[in-house]
Kinemage of the C-alpha trace (Angstrom):
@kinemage 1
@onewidth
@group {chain A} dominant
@subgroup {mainchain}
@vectorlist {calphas} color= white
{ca unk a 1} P -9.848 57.481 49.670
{ca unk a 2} L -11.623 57.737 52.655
{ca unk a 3} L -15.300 56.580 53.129
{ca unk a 4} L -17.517 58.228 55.767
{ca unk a 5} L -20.945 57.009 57.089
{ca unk a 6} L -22.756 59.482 58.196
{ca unk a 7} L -26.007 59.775 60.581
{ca unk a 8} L -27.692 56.438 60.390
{ca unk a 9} L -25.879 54.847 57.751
{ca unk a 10} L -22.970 54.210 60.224
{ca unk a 11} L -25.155 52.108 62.255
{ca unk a 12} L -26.256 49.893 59.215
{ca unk a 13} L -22.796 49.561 58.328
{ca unk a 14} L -21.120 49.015 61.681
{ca unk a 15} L -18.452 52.111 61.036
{ca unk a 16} L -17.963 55.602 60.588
{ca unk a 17} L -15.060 55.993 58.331
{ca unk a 18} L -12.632 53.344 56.613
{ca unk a 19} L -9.822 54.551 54.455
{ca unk a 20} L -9.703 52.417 51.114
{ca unk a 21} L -7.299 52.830 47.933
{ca unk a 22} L -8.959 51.897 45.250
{ca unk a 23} L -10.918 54.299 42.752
{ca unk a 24} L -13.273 52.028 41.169
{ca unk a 25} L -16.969 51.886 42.698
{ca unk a 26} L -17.532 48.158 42.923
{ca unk a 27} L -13.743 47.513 43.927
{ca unk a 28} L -14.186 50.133 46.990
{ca unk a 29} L -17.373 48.310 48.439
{ca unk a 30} L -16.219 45.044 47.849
{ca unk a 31} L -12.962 46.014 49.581
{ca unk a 32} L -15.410 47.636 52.635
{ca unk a 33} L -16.917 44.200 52.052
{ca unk a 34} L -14.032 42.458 52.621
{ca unk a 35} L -12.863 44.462 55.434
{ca unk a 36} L -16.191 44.129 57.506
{ca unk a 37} L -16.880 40.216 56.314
{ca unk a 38} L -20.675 41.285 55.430
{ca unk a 39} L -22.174 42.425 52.006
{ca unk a 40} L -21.713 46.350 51.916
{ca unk a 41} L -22.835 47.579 47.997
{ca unk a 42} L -24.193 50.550 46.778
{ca unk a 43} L -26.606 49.834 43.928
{ca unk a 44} L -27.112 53.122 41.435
{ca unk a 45} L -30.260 53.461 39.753
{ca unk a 46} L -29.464 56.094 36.894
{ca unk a 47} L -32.758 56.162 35.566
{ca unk a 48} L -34.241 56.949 38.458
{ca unk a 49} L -31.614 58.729 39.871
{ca unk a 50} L -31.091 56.831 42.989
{ca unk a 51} L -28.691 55.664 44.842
{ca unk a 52} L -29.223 53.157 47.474
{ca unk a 53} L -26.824 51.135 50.007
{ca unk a 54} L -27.233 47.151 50.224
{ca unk a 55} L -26.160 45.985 53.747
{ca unk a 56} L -25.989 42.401 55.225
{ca unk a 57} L -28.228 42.273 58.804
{ca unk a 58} L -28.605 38.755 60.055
{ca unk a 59} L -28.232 37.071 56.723
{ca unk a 60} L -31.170 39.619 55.314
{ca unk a 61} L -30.561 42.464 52.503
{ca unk a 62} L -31.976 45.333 53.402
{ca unk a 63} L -31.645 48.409 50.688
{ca unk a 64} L -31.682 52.158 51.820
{ca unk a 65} L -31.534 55.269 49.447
{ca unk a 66} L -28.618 57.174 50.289
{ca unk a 67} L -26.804 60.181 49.203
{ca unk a 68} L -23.333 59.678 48.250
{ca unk a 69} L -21.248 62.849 48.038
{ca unk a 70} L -17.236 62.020 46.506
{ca unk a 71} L -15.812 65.624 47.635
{ca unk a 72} L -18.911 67.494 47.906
{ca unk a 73} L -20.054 66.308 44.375
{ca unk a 74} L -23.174 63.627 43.641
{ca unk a 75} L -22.132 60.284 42.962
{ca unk a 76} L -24.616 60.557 40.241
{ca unk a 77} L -22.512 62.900 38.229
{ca unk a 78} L -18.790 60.820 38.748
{ca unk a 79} L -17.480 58.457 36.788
{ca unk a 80} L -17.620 55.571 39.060
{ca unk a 81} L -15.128 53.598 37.002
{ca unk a 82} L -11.905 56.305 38.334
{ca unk a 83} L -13.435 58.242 41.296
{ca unk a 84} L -10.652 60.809 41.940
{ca unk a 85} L -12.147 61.636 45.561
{ca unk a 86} L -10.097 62.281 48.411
{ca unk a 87} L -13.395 61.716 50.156
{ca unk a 88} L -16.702 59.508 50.241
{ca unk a 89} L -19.702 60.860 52.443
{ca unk a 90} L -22.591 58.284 52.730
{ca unk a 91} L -25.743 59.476 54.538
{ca unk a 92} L -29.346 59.217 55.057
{ca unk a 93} L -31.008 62.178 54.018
{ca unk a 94} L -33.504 63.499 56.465
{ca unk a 95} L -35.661 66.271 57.215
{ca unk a 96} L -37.621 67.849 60.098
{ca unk a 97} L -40.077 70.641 60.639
């Protein structure tokens, strides 16, 4: 599968893409963990119907919400246990006017 990081989430990560093979949530970030040697997690709130990416910056946690889209479809309504995504997309949503 391959993760994107998108707008500012890149930045907080230290990437924009990194190609992974597992299918299991917590297995992918702790592989992108491994990979990067810092704490990369994304925490989902289901009753609040959040999600929200935990990132390592100068021995600090710092939590963002996020939107995480596995082929165009809310991580919110996968089964995070077998993600059969071709494709992660992890961004910041913003807005302007």
């Amino acid at each position: 599968m391959k993760v994107r990081f998108g707008n500012i989430v890149d930045a907080m990560v230290g990437i924009k893409e990194i190609e992974v093979k597992e299918s299991n949530l917590k297995k992918i970030f702790e592989s992108i963990s491994q990979a990067l040697k810092k704490r990369v997690e994304i925490i989902i709130d289901e009753k609040e119907e959040s999600v929200y990416l935990l990132t390592e910056k100068d021995g600090k946690l710092i939590r963002n919400w996020v939107v995480v889209l596995c082929d165009g479809v809310n991580i919110l309504d996968c089964d995070t246990n077998h993600l059969r995504s071709t494709e992660m997309t992890i961004f910041v949503p913003v807005s302007g006017g």
